[in-house]
TORGU-191236 format. One record per atom (N, C-alpha, C, O): residue number from 1; residue in one letter; atom name; x, y, z. Coordinates in steps of 0.02 Angstrom, whole numbers, plus 50000, padded with zeros to 5 digits. Atoms other than C-alpha are relative to their C-alpha. Last residue first. Layout:
NODE   i aa at     x     y     z
NODE NUM  a CA     X     Y     Z
...
//
This chain:
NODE   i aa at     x     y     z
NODE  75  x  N 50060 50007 50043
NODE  75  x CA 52523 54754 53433
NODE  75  x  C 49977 49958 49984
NODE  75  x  O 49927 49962 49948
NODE  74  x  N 49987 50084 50004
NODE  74  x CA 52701 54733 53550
NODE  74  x  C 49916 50012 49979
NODE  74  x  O 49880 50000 50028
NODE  73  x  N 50073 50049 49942
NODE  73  x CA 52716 54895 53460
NODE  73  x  C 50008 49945 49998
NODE  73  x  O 50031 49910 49953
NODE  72  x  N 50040 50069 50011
NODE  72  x CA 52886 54961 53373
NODE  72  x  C 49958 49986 50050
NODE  72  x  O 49975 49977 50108
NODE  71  x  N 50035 49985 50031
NODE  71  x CA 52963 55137 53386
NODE  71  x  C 49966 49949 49977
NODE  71  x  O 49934 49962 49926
NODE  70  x  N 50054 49969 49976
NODE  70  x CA 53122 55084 53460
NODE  70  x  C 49941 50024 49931
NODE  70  x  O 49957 50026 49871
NODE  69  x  N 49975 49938 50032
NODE  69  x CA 53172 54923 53407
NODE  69  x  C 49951 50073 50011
NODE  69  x  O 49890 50078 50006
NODE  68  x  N 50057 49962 50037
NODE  68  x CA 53158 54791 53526
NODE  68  x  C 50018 50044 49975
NODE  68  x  O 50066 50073 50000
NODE  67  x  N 49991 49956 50050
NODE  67  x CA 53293 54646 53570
NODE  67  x  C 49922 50029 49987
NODE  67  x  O 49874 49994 49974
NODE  66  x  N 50000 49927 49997
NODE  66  x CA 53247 54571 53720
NODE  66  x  C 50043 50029 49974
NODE  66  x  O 50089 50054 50006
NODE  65  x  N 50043 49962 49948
NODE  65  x CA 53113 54447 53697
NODE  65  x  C 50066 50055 50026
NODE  65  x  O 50045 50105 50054
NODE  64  x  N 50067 49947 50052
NODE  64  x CA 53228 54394 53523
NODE  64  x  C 49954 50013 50071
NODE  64  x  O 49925 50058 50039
NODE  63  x  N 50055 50060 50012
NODE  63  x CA 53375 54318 53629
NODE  63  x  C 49944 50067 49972
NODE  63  x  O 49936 50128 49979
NODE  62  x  N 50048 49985 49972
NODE  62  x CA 53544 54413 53641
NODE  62  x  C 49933 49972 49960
NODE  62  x  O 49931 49960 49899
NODE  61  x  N 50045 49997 50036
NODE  61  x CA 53700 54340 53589
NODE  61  x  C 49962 50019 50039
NODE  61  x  O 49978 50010 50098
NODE  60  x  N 50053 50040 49948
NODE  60  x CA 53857 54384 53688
NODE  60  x  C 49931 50021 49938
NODE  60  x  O 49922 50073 49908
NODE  59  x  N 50014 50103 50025
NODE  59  x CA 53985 54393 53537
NODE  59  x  C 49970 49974 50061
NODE  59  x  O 49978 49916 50080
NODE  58  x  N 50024 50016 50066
NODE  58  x CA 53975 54599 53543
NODE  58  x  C 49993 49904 49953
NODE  58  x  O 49974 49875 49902
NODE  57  x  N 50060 49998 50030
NODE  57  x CA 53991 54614 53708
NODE  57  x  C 49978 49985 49929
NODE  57  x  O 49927 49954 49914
NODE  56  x  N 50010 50052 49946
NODE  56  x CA 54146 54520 53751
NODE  56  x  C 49919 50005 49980
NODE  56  x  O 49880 49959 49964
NODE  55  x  N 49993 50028 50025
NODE  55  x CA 54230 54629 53617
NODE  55  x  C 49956 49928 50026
NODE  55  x  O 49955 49874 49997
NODE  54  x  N 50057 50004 50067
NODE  54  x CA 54167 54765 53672
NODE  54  x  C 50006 49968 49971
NODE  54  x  O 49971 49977 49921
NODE  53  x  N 50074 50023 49996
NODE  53  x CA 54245 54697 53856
NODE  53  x  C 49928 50023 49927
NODE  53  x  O 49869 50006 49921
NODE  52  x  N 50021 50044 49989
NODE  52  x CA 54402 54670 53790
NODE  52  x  C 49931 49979 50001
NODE  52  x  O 49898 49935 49974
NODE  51  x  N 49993 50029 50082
NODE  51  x CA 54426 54840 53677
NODE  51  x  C 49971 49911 50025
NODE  51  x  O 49933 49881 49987
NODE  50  x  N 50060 49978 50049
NODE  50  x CA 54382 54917 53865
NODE  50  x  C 49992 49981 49941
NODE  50  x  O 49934 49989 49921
NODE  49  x  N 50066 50025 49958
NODE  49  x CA 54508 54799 53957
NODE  49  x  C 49934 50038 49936
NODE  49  x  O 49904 50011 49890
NODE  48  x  N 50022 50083 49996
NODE  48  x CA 54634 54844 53837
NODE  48  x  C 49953 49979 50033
NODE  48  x  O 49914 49948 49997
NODE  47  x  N 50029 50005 50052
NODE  47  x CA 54606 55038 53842
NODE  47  x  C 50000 49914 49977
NODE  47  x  O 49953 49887 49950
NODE  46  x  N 49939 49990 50052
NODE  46  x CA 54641 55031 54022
NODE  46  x  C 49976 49994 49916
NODE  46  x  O 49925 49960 49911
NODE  45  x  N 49952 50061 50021
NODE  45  x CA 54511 55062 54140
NODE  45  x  C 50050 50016 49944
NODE  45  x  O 50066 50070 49919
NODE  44  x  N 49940 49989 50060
NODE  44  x CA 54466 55207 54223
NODE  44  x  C 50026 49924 49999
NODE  44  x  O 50059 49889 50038
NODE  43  x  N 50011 49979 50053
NODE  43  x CA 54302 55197 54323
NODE  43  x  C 50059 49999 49937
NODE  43  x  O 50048 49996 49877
NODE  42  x  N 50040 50076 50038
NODE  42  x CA 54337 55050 54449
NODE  42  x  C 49969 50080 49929
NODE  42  x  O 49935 50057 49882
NODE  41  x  N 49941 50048 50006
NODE  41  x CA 54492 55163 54531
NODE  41  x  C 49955 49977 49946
NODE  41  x  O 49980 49969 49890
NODE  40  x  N 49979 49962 50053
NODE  40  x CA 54357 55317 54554
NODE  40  x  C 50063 49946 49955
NODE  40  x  O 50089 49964 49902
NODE  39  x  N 50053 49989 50074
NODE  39  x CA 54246 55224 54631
NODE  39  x  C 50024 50021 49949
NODE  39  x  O 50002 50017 49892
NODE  38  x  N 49993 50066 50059
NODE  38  x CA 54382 55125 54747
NODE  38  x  C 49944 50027 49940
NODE  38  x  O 49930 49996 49889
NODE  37  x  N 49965 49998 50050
NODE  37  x CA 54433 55321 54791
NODE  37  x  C 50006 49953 49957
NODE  37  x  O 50036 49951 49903
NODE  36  x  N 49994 49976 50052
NODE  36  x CA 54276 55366 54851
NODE  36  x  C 50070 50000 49942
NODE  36  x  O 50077 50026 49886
NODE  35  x  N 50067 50002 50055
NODE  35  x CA 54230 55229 54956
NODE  35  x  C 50017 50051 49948
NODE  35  x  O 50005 50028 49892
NODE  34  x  N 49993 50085 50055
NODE  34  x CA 54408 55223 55035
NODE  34  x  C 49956 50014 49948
NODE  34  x  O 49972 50030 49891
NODE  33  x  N 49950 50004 50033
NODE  33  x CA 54387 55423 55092
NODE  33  x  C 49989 49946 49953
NODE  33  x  O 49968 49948 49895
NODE  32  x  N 50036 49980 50063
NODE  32  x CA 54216 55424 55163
NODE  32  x  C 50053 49984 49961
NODE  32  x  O 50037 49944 49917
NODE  31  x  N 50039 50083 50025
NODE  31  x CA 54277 55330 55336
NODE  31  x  C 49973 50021 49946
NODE  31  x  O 49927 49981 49934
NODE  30  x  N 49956 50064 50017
NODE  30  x CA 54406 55477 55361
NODE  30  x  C 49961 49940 49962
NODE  30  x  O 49976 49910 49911
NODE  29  x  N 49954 50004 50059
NODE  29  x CA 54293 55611 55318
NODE  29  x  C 50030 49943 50000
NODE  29  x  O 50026 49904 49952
NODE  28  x  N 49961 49941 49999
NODE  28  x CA 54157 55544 55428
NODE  28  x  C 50038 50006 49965
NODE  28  x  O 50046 49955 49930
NODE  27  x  N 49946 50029 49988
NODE  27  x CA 54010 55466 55388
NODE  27  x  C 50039 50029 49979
NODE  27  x  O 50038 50061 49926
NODE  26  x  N 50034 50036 49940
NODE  26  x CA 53799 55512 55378
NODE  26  x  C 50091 49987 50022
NODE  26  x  O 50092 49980 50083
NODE  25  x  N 50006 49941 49949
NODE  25  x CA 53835 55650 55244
NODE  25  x  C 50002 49942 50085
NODE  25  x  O 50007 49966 50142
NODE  24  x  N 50064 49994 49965
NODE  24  x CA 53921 55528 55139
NODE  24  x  C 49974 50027 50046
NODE  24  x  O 50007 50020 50098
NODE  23  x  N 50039 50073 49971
NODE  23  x CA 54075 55565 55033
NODE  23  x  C 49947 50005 50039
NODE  23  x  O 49928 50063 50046
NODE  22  x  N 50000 50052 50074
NODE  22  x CA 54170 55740 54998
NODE  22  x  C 49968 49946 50060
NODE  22  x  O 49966 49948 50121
NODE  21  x  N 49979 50039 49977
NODE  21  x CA 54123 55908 55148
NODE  21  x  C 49983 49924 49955
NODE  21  x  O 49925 49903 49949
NODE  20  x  N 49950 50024 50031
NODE  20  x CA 54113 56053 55082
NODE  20  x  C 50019 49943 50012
NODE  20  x  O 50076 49932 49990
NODE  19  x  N 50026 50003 50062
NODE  19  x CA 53937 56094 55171
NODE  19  x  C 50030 49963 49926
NODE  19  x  O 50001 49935 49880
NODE  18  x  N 49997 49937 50043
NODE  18  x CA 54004 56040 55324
NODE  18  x  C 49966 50006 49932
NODE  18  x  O 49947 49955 49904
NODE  17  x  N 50014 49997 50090
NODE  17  x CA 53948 55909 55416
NODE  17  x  C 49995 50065 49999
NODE  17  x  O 49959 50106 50027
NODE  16  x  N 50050 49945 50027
NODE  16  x CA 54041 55925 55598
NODE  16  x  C 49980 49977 49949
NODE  16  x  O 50022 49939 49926
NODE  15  x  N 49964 49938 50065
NODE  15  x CA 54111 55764 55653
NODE  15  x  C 49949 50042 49994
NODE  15  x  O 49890 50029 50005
NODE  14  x  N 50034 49949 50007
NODE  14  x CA 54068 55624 55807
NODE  14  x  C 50058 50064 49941
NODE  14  x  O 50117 50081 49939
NODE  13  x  N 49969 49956 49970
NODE  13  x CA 54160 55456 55799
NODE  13  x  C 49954 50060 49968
NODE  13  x  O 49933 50057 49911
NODE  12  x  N 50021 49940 49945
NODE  12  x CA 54037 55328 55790
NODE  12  x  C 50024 50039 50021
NODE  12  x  O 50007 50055 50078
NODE  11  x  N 49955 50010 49943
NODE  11  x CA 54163 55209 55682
NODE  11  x  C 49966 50052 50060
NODE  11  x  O 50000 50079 50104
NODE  10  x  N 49965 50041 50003
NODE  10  x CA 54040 55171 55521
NODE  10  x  C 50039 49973 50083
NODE  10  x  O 50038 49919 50111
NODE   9  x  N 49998 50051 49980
NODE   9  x CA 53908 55241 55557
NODE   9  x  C 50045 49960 50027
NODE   9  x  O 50046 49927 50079
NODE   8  x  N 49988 50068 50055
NODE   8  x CA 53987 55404 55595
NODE   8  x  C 49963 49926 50010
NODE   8  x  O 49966 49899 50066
NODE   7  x  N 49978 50056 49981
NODE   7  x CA 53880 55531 55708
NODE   7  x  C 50024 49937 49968
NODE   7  x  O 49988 49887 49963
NODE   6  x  N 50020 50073 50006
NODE   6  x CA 53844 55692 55663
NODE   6  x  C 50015 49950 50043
NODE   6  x  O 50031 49964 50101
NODE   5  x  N 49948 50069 49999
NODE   5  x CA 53871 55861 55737
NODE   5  x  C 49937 49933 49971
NODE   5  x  O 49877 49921 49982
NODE   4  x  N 50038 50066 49947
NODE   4  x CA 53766 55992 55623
NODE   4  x  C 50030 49956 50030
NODE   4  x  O 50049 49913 49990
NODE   3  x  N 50040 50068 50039
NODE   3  x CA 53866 56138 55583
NODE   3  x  C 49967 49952 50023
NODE   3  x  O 49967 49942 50083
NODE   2  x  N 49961 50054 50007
NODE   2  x CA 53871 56310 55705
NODE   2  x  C 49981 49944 49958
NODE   2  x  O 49921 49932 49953
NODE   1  x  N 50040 50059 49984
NODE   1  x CA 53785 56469 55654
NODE   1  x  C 50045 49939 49993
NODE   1  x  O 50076 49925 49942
//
């Protein structure tokens, strides 16, 4: 049984979808590529950045409507 042809948004060039096939079913390998490698770029940071940003978090104040603790009624 043959695969389904698609049709890329991106560049309307026609592709099989395969089952194996990485990135969005609607767009073709080529035009899936980028998208999956800036996701994988914006996951790994450096251990400086990550010491930055808990550091970034931990002196942003947060306002009493939203801090709740679990297991508390607004009663």
């Amino acid at each position: 049984m043959p695969f389904p042809v698609k049709t890329c948004v991106v560049c309307a060039e026609e592709f099989e979808l395969k089952p194996d096939k990485p990135g969005f079913a609607n767009r073709c390998p080529s035009c899936s590529e980028p998208e999956a490698e800036d996701a994988s770029a914006k996951e790994h940071l450096d251990p400086e950045m990550h010491e930055a940003r808990r550091e970034s978090d931990a002196r942003t104040p947060v306002s009493q409507g939203e801090l709740t603790l679990s297991g508390e009624d607004d009663a």
